[in-house]
C-alpha positions, -999 to +999 in steps of 0.1 A: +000+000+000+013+035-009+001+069-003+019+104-010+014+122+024+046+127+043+069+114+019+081+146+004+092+164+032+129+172+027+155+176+058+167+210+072+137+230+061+113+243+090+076+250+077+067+269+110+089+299+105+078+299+067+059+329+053+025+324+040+027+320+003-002+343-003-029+362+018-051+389+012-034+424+015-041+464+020-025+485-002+012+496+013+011+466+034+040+445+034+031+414+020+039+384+038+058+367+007+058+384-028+055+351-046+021+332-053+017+293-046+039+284-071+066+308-066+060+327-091+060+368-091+031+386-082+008+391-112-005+421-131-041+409-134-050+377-159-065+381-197-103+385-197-114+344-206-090+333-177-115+350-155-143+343-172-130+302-168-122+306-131-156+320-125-176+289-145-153+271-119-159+286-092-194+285-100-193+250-101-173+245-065-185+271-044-195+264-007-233+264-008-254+278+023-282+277+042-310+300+028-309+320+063-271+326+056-270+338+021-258+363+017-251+365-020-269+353-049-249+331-076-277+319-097-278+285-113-265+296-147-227+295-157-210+329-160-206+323-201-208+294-222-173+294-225-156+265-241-129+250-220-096+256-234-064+232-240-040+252-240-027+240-207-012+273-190-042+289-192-062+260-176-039+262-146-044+300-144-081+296-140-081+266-117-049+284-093-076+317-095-112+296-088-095+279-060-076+310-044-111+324-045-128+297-033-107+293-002-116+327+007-152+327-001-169+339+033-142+364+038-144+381+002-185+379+003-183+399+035-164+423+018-183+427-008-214+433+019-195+455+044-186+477+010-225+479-001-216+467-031-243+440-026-274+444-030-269+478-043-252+462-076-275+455-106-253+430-120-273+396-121-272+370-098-252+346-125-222+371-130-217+369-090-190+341-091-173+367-119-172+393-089-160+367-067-124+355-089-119+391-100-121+408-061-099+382-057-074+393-080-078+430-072-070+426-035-044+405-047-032+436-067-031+455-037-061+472-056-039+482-083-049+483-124-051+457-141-023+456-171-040+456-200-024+439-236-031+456-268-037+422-286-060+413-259-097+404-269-123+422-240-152+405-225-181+428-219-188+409-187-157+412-178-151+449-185-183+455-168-175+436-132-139+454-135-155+487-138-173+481-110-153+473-088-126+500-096-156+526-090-156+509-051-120+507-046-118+528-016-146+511+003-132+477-008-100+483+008-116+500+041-138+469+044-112+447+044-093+468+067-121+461+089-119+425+087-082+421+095-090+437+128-122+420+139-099+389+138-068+405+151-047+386+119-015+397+106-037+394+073-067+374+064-045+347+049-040+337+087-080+335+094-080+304+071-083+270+087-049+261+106-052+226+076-054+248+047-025+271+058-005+244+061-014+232+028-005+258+014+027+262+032+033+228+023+024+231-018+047+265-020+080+248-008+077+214-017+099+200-057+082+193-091+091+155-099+097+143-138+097+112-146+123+103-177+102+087-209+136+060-215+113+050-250+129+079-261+156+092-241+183+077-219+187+097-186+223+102-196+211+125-224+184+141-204+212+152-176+234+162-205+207+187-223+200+203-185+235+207-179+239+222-213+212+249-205+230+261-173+210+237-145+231+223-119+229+185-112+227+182-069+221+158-047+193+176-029+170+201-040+174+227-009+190+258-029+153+263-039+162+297-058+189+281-080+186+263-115+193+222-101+179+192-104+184+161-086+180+126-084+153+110-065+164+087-041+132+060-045+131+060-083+159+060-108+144+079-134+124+106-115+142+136-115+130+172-088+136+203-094+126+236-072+088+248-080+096+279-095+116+267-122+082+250-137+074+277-161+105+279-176+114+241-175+077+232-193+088+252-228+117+233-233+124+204-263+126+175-231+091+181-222+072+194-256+086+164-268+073+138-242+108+130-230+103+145-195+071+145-177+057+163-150+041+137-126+035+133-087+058+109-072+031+091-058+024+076-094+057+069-103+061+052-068+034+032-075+047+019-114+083+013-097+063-009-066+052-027-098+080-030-120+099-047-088+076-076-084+076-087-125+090-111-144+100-104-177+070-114-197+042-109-169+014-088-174-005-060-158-038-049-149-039-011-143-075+002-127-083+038-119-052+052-136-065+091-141-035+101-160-030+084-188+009+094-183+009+067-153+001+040-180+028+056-203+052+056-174+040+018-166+054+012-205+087+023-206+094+005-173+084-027-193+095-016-228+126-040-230+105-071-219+074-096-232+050-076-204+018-061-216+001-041-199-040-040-200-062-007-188-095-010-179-123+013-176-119+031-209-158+032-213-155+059-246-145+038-278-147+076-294-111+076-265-089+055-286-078+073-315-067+103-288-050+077-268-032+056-298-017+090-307-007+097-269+011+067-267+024+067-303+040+100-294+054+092-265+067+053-278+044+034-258+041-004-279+027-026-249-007-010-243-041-026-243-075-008-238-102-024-226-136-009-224-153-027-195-156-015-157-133-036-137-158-045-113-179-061-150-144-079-155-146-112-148-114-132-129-111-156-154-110-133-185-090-153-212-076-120-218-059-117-184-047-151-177-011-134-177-018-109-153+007-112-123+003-076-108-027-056-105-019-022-100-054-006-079-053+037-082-090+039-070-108+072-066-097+090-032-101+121-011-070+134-025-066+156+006-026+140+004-018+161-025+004+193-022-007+211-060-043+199-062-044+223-095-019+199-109-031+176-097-071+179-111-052+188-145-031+159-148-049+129-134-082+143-144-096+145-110-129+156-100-128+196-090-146+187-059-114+179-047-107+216-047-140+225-024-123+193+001-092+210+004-108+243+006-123+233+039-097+218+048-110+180+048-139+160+037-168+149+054-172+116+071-203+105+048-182+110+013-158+097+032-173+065+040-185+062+001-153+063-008-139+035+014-171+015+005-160+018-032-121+012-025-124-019-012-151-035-034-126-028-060-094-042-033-118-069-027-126-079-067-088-074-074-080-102-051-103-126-068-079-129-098-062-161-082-040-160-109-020-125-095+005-129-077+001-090-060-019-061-060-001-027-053-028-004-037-019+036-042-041+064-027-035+101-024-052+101+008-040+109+046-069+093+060-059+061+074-100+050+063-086+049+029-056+031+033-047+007+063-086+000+072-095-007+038-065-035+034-067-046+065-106-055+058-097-067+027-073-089+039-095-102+067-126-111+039-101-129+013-105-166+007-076-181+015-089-217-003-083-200-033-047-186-029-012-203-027-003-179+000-021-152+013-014-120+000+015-098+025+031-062+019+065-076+026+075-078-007+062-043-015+083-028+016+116-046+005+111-036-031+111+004-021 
């Protein structure tokens, strides 16, 4: 069993005395930490459709209340119909904005009130989430105006919100004066839950990990090309403001690199060209607790995978052997072209879709009679993960992961659904008799999710219909 939380602490760095990475500002003030999240600069403002995405988000995510506590109408339409863009920087953009927003809901939505900007606004009820992600941004600003391109193509409802709020900018920044002092904070950032500080402390300090695609690249020539472009290689990523990478420790061909060298590491030939890819170490963990307990022409069963780069990972681990390597749950046939061309590009040979659930898939599938490790990713409460932006855009996770974290945990009956569906799933895995393991990964802190869910798994399994019964040892010895 493997699960992300704790594992990428590194030695010699102290999160207490740490800054806050962001937190809601007056104008003059000294902010905390002149970086955002990611360690990048303080922005300018953001192009009109990355607010206009944020807000569908945040429309979408938004802590709902009791009628008797409303306090601020948000309709049921979206802001726009806006179609979802794939240009992948932008994407980020409006997810890091709709959940910076959303973490401060109550406290922006009081200063909107305390300002009279609501009710006294005319603007309907659906462009509220717009007011939301953009007051965000403007305190952010330290109520400063926006920079605007030339190039740039306006959005009346955009325009419309920003003009508003300009016209209230004194009263904005009074109210949340006001705030900061009816809860004696530093700044609102330290009114946030004590969980949600910390994980943001925690996503703001903590590597990137890349995994090396060895289908097309030998991690000879990728250390070579970095070196040649001025990065360092170290043993440890701690001189977080230098150009390094380093080596990780658990997986030979998983290289870190301090967070704020993302944007410039993700334009470069190594990753436009599927030779490096950005991935949390929990997945590659996961393929490498695999890789260690095959022989050479064994097959796999991957279930749950999200990111399709965990199955392409999975492949080049296996590229020089027999092994294929079958994913289920690929219930869109219309899928396949996209993904043949994924893996084309990226040299993947030993990939099979299949289209069936796992829990329709039957143990004694002639298809699977070669199947020696099952590797299990089921649907979790994520709340292990540092950068749940990256984390929603990469394994294609559900944004409700973002309200979770937002209140800084999930609720016991969700909770419980999810542990009800993790081990039906632990529980069908074990009925291929044929499997020698199953490697059980979660993203989850929640001891629900992981050890109770084996454990009672382990305790149901028949053991009439297994050589052995199934142990972790060889997992723990492999890593």
């Amino acid at each position: 069993m493997l699960n992300s939380a704790g594992e990428l602490d590194f030695p010699g760095r102290n999160d207490a005395g740490a800054a806050p990475p962001a937190a809601l500002a007056l104008p003059g003030d000294a902010a905390p930490d002149e970086r955002g999240p990611a360690g990048a600069p303080e922005k300018a403002g953001y192009p009109d459709s990355v607010y206009v995405m944020a807000a569908n988000i945040f429309q979408g995510i938004r802590i709902e209340k009791s009628p008797e506590k409303v306090l601020i109408k948000y309709g049921d339409e979206p802001v726009l119909s806006f179609p979802e863009s794939e240009d992948e920087s932008f994407r980020r953009l409006s997810y890091e904005l709709a959940f910076s927003a959303l973490k401060y809901q109550d406290i922006l939505e009081t200063i909107l009130i305390d300002s009279y900007i609501f009710p006294s606004t005319t603007i309907p009820d659906h462009l509220s989430s717009l007011v939301i992600v953009m007051l965000y941004d403007f305190q952010n600003r330290k109520f400063q105006t926006r920079d605007l391109s030339d190039n740039e193509e306006s959005i009346s409802e955009v325009q419309e919100v920003e003009n508003l709020l300009n016209s209230f900018k004194t009263k904005l920044a009074a109210a949340l004066a006001r705030c900061r002092i009816k809860h004696d904070a530093l700044s609102i950032y330290h009114i946030l839950p004590e969980t949600v500080r910390k994980q943001e402390l925690r996503a703001s300090t903590l590597p990137l990990y890349a995994w090396i695609n060895t289908c097309k690249i030998s991690p000879e020539e990728v250390y070579n090309n970095l070196k040649r472009r001025g990065y360092n290689e170290v043993k440890s990523v701690l001189h977080i403001d230098d150009k390094v990478f380093a080596v990780d420790q658990h997986c030979y061909d998983v290289l870190i690199f301090p967070s704020h060298l993302k944007n410039g590491l993700i334009n470069i030939d190594l990753f436009k060209d599927y030779k490096l890819i950005f991935q949390d170490k929990s997945r590659s963990l996961a393929v490498h607790s695999v890789k260690a307990l095959l022989n050479m022409d064994d097959d796999i069963l991957m279930v749950n995978t999200g990111s399709w780069y965990t199955v392409a990972h999975m492949s080049t681990l296996t590229n020089d052997t027999t092994s294929k390597i079958f994913v289920c749950g690929v219930q869109s046939q219309a899928k396949d072209p996209d993904l043949k061309n994924l893996f084309k590009k990226m040299g993947c040979k030993n990939v099979e879709i299949l289209h069936e659930a796992f829990i329709n898939i039957e143990s004694k599938d002639h298809r699977l009679q070669k199947v020696k490790v099952i590797l299990l990713l089921p649907r979790c409460s994520g709340l292990g993960v540092s950068n749940p932006v990256e984390f929603i855009l990469n394994e294609h996770e559900d944004t409700d992961l973002l309200k979770d974290l937002s209140q800084g945990g999930t609720s016991e009956d969700k909770l419980h659904v999810l542990a009800q569906q993790q081990y039906e799933q632990l529980i069908h895995a074990m009925k291929f008799t044929k499997a020698q393991a199953v490697v059980y990964c979660t993203c989850s802190v929640y001891p629900e999710e992981n050890e109770a869910v084996v454990k009672k798994a382990l305790e149901c399994q028949d053991l009439g219909n297994k050589v052995q019964p199934y142990s972790g040892t060889h997992l723990r010895q492999s890593l």
